[in-house]
C-alpha positions in Angstrom: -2.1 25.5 -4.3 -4.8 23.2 -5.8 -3.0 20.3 -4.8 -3.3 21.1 -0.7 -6.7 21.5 -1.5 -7.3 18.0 -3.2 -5.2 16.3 -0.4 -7.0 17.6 2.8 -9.9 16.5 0.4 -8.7 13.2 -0.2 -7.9 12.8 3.5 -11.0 13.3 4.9 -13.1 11.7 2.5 -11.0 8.5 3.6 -11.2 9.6 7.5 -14.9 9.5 7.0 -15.4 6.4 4.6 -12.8 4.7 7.3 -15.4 5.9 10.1 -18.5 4.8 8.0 -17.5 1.3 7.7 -17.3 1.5 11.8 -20.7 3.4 12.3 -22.7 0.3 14.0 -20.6 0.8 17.0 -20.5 -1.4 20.1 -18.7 -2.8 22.8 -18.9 -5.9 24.7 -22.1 -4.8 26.6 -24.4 -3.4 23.7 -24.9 -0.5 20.8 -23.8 2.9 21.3 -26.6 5.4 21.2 -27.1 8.7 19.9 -27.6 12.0 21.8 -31.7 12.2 21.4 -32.1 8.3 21.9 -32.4 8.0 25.5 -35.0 5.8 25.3 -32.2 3.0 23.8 -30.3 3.3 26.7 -30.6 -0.1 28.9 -30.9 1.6 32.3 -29.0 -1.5 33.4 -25.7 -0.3 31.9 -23.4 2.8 32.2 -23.1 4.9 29.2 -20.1 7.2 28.5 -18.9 9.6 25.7 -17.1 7.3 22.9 -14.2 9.9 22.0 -13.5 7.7 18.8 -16.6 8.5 17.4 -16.4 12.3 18.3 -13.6 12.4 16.7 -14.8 10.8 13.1 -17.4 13.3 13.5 -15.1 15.8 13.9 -13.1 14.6 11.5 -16.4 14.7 8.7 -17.2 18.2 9.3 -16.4 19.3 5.6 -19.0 16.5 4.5 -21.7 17.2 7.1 -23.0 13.9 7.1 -21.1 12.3 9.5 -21.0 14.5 11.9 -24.8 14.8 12.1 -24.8 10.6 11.9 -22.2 10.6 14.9 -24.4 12.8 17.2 -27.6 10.8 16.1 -26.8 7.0 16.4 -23.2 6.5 17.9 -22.7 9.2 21.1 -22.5 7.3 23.8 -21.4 3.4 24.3 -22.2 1.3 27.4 -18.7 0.7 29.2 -20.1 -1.3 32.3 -23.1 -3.3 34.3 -24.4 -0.4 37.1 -24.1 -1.9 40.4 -27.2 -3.0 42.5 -28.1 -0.5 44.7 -29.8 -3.0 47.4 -33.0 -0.4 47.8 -36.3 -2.4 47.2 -38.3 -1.3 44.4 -42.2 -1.9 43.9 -43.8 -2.2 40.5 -47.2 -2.0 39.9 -48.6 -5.5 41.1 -46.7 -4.6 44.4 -43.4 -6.9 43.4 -41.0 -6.0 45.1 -37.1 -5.9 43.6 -34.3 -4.6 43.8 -33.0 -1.6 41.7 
């Protein structure tokens, strides 16, 4: 019976030293952010849930760690420009723009 135990130990330490090495995560537009860093986000781009990065989190539970880095830095990863909206909006020297 030890040696299931070692295995599924040796498995995820790899999972998570494989999802370690990947933890700066980004795509073509920018970094991922974490759940609590809204004030990263680039209001300019679409964010959506990175699956891949759940799942290494997931994946880490046993180690606690990486789960807890997942949810912090590498949630959410921008997937496309938002579209322009067309409505005018005025900043505070009366510039107008559009959103």
């Amino acid at each position: 019976m030890r040696t299931i135990g070692s295995w599924s130990a040796i498995v995820t330490l790899a999972v998570t030293t494989a999802g370690a090495l990947g933890c700066n995560s980004a795509t073509k537009y920018g970094r991922c952010v974490g759940v609590f860093q809204e004030d990263r986000r680039d209001p300019n781009l679409v964010y959506e849930l990175s699956t891949w990065n759940v799942f290494l989190g997931i994946a880490g539970v046993p180690l606690i760690f990486p789960p807890i880095l997942v949810l912090h830095h590498e949630t959410y990863c921008p997937t496309a420009h938002r579209q322009q909206t067309g409505e005018p909006k005025t900043n505070a020297l009366g510039e107008t723009t559009l959103k």
